[in-house]
Backbone bond lengths (Angstrom), bond angles and torsions (degrees), N, CA, C in turn:
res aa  C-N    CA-C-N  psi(-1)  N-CA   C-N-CA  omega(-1)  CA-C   N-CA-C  phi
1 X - - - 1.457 - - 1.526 109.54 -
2 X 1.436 107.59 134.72 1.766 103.78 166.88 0.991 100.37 -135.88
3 X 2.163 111.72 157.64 1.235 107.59 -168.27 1.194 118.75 -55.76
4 X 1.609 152.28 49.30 0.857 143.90 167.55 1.772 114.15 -142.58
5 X 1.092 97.22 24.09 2.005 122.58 157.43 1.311 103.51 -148.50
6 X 1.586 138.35 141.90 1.005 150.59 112.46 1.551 134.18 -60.77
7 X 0.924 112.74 133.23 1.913 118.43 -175.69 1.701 104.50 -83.07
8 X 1.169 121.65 118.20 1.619 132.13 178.27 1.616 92.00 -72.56
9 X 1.586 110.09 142.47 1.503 132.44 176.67 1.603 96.80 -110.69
10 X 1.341 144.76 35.90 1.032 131.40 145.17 1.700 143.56 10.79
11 X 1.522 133.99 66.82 0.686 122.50 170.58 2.015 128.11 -49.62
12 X 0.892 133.71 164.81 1.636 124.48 -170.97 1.674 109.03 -66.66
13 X 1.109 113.51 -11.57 1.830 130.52 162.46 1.328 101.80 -62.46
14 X 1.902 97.03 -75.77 1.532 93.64 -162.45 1.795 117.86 -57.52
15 X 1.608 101.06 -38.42 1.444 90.97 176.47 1.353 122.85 -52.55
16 X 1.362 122.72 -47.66 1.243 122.31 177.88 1.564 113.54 -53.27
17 X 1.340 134.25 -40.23 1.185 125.23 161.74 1.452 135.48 -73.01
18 X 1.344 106.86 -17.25 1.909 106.58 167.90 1.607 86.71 -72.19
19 X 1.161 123.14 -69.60 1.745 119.53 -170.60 1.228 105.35 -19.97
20 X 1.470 113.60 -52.20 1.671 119.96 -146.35 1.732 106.47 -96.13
21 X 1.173 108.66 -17.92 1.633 116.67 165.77 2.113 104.64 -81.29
22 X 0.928 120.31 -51.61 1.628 117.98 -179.76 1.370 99.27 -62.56
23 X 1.567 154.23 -73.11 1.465 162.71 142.89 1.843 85.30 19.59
24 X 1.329 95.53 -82.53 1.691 126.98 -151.68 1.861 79.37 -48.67
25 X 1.054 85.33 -76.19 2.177 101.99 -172.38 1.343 108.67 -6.74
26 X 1.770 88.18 -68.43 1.371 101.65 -175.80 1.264 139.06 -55.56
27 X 1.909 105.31 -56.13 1.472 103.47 166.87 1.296 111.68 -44.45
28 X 1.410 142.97 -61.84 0.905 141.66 169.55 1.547 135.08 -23.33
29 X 1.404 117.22 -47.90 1.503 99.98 146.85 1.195 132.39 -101.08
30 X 1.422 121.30 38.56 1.238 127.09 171.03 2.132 96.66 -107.97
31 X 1.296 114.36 -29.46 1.616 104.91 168.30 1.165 103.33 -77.71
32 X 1.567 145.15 -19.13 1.473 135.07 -174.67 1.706 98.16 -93.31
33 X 1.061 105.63 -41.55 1.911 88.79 174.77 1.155 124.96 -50.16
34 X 1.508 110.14 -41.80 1.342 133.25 -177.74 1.534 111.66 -39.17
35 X 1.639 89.73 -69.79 1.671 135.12 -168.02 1.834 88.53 -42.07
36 X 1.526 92.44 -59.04 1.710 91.58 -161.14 1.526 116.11 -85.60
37 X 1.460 114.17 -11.03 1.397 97.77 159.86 1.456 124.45 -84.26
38 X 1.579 101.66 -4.13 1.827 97.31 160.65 1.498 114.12 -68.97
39 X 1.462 111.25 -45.09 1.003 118.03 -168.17 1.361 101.94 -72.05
40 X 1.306 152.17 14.22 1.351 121.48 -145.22 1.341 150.47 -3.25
41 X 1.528 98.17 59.59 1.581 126.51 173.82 1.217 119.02 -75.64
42 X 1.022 111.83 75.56 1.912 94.27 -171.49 1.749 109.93 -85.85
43 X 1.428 104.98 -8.00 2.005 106.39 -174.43 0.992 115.00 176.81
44 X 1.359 120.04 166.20 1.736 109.41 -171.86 1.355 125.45 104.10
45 X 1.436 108.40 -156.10 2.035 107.56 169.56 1.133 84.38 -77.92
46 X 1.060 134.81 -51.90 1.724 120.05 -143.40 1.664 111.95 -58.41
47 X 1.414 97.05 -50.00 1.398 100.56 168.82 1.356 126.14 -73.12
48 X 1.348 145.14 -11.72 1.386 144.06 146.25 1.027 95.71 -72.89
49 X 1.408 165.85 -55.11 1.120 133.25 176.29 1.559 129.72 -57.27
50 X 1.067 129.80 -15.83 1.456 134.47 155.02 1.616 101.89 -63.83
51 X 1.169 120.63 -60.17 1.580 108.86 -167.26 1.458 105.47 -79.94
52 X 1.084 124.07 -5.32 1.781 101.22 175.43 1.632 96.61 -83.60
53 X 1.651 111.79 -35.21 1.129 93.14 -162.70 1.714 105.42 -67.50
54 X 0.632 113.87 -16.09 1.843 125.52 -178.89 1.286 107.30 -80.57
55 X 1.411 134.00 -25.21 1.099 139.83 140.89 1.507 124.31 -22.84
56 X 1.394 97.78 -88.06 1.743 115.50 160.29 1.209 104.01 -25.41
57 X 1.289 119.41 -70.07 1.426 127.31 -163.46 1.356 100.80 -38.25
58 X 1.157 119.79 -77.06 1.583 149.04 -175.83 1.745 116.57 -36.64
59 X 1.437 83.30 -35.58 1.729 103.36 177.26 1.598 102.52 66.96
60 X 1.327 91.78 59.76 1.883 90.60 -179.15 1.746 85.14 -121.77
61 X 1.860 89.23 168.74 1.341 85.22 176.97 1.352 121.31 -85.62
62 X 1.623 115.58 178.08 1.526 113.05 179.49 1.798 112.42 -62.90
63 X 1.248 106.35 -26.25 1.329 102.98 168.71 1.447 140.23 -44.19
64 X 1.509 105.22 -23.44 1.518 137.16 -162.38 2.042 100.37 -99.26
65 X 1.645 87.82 -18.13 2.522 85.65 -171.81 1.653 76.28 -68.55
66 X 1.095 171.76 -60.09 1.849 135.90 -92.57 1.795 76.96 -110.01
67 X 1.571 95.03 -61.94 1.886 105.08 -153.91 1.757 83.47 -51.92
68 X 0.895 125.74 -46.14 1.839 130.83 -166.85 1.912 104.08 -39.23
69 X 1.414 89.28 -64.65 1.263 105.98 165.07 1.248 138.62 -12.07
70 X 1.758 83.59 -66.70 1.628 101.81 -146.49 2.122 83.75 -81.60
71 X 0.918 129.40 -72.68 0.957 141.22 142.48 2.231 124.62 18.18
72 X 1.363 93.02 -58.45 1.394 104.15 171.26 1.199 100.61 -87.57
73 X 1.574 129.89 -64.15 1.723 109.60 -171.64 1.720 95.00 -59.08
74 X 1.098 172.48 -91.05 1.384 154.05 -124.27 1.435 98.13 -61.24
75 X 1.152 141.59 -42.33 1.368 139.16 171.05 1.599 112.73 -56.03
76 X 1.269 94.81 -45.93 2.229 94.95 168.03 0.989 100.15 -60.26
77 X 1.485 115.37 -58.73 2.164 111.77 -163.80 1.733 112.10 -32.71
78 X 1.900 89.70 -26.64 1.870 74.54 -176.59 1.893 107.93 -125.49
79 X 1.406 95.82 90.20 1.432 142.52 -176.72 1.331 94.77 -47.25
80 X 1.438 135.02 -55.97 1.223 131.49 -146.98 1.193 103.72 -91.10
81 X 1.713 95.60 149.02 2.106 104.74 -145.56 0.930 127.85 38.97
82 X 1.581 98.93 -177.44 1.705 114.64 164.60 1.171 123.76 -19.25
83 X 1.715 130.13 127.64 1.580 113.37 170.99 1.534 114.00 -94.17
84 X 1.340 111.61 117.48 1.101 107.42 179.13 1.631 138.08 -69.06
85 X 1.376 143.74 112.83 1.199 150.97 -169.13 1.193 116.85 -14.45
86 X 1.313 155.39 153.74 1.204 158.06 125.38 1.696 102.61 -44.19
87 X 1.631 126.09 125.32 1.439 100.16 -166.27 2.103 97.28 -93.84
88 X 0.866 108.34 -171.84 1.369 128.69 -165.23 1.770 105.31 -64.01
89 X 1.167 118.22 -37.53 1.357 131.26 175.86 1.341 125.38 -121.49
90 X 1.689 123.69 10.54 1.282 133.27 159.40 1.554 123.20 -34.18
91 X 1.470 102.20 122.58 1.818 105.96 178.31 1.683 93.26 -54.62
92 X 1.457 86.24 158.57 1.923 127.34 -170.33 1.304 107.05 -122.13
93 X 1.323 139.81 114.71 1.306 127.63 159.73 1.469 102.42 -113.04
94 X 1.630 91.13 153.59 1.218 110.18 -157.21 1.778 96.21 -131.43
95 X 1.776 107.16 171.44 1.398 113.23 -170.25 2.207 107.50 -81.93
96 X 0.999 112.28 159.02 0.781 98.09 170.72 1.605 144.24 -51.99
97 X 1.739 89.25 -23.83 1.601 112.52 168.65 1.508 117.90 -75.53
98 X 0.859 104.72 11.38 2.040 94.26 164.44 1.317 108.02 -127.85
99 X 1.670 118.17 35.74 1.122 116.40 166.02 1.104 97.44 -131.79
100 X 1.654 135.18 136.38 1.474 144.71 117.53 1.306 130.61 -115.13
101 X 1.678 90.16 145.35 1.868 110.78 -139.06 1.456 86.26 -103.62
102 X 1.594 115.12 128.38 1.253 128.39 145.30 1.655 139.75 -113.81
103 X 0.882 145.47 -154.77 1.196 140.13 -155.99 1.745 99.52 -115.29
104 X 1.579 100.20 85.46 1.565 112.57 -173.43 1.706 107.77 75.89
105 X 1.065 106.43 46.84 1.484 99.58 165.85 1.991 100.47 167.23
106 X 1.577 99.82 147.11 1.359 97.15 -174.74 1.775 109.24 -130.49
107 X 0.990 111.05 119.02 1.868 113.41 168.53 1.462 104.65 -61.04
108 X 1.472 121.72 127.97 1.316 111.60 -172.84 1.648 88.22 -127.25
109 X 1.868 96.86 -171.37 1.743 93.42 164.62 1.537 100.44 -115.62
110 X 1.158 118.59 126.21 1.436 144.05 165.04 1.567 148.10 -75.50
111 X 1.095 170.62 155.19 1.228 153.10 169.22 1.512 120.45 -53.43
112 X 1.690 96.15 -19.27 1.566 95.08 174.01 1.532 97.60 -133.15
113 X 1.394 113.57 82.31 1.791 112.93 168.06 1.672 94.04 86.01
114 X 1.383 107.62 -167.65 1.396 145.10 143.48 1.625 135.28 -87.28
115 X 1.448 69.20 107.10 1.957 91.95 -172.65 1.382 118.65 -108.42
116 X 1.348 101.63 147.20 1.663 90.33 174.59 1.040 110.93 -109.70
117 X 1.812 104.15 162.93 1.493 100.47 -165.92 1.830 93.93 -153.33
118 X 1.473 97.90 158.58 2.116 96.67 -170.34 1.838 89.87 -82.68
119 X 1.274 92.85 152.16 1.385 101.25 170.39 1.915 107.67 -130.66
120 X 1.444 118.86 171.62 1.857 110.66 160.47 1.139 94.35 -140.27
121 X 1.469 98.17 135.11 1.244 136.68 178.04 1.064 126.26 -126.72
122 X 1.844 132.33 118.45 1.270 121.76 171.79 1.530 126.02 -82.54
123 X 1.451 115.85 100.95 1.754 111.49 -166.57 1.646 109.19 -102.14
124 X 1.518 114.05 38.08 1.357 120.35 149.78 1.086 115.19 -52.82
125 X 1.160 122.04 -37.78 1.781 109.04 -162.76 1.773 111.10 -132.42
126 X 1.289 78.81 41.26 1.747 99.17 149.73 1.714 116.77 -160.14
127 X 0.609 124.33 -160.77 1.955 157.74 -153.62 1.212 104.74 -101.52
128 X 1.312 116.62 -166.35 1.220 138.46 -149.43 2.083 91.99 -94.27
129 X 1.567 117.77 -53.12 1.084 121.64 -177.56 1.706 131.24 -71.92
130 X 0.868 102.09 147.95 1.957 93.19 -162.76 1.772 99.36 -73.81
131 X 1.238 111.57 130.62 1.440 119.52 -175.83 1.305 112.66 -50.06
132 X 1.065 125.80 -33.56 1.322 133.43 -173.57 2.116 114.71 -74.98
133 X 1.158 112.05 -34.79 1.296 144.84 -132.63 2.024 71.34 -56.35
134 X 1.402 112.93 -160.40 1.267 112.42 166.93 1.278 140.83 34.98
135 X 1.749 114.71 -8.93 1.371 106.65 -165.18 1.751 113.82 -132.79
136 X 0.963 137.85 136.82 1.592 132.25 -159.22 1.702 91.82 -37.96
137 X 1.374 125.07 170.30 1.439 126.33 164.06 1.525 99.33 -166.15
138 X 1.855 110.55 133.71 1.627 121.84 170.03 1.192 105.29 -89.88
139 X 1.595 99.96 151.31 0.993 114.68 172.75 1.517 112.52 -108.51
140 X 1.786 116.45 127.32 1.418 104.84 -122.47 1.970 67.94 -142.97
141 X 1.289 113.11 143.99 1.686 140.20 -148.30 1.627 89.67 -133.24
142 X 1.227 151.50 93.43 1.187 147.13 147.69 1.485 141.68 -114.51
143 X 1.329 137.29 77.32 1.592 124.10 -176.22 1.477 91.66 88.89
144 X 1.368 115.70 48.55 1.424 119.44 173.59 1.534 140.88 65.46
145 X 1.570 111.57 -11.29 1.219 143.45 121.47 1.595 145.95 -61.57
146 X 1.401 100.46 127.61 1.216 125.94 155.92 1.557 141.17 -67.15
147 X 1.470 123.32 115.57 1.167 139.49 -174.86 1.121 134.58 -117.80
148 X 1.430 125.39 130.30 1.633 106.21 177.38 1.431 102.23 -120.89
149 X 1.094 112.52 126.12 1.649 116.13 -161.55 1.709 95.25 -143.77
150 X 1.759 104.41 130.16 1.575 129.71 169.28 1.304 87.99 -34.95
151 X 1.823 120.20 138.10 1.146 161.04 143.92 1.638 95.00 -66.13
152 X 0.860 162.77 -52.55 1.044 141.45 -85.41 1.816 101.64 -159.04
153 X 1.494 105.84 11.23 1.664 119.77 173.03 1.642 106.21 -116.68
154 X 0.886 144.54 118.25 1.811 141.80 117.13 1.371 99.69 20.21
155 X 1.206 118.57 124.64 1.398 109.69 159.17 1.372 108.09 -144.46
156 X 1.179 119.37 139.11 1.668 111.13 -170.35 1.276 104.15 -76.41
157 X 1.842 106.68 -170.61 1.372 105.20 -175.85 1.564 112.61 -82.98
158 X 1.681 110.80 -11.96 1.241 115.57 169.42 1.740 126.09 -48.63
159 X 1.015 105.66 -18.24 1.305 119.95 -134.70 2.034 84.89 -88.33
């Protein structure tokens, strides 16, 4: 871990709901990609209006139309061939506003509201403010774990 992922402490609740918010996420922009390459939506209202309404559908919150968005048009931008699926457990990044950082534990935005949930974090090698605090962060599904790790670094393929 470096300060720029935190490791999720998942109680059998919370897991079931990070699962069930990425699932949800996903289908969700995989019916709005759909939606808008019928429509030829590639950006714009037209295309937030396909994903909110897929939103609704989805029963996610409004918090979830922008990142939805942003997300499906970059997946249109690349037109050529087959579009490939959003898969079933694909990381989510989200705005900086559906996160607040506390001291071992983070309120996030979820499939059902804002929940809190324990997180570990090593804050040796920063300050008083949570490294993360301010900055987009995915929510990232790996080897049976949960992660919330900065959007917003390079990361090789090592990584």
């Amino acid at each position: 871990m470096t300060v720029d992922e935190v490791r999720v402490l998942p109680d059998d609740t919370a897991q079931e709901l990070l699962t069930n918010t990425l699932e949800r996420a996903n289908r969700v922009s995989n019916l709005a990609r759909a939606e808008a390459l019928q429509a030829q939506a590639f950006s714009g209202p037209d295309l937030r209006e396909i994903v909110k309404a897929a939103t609704e559908q989805g029963k996610l919150p409004d918090g979830f139309i922008t990142p939805i968005v942003q997300r499906v048009q970059t997946s249109l931008e690349r037109r050529a061939g087959k579009q490939p699926k959003f898969s079933q457990y694909q990381s989510l990044t989200l705005p900086p506003s559906a996160f607040k950082w506390g001291d071992g534990k983070v309120t996030m935005l979820t499939a059902r509201g804002k929940r809190t949930i324990a997180i570990r974090i090593d804050l040796r090698h920063g300050g008083m403010r949570h490294p993360l605090e301010g900055r987009p962060v995915s929510i990232v599904f790996r080897n049976g774990d949960f992660d919330l790790c900065a959007a917003d670094v390079d990361r090789s393929d090592d990584d």
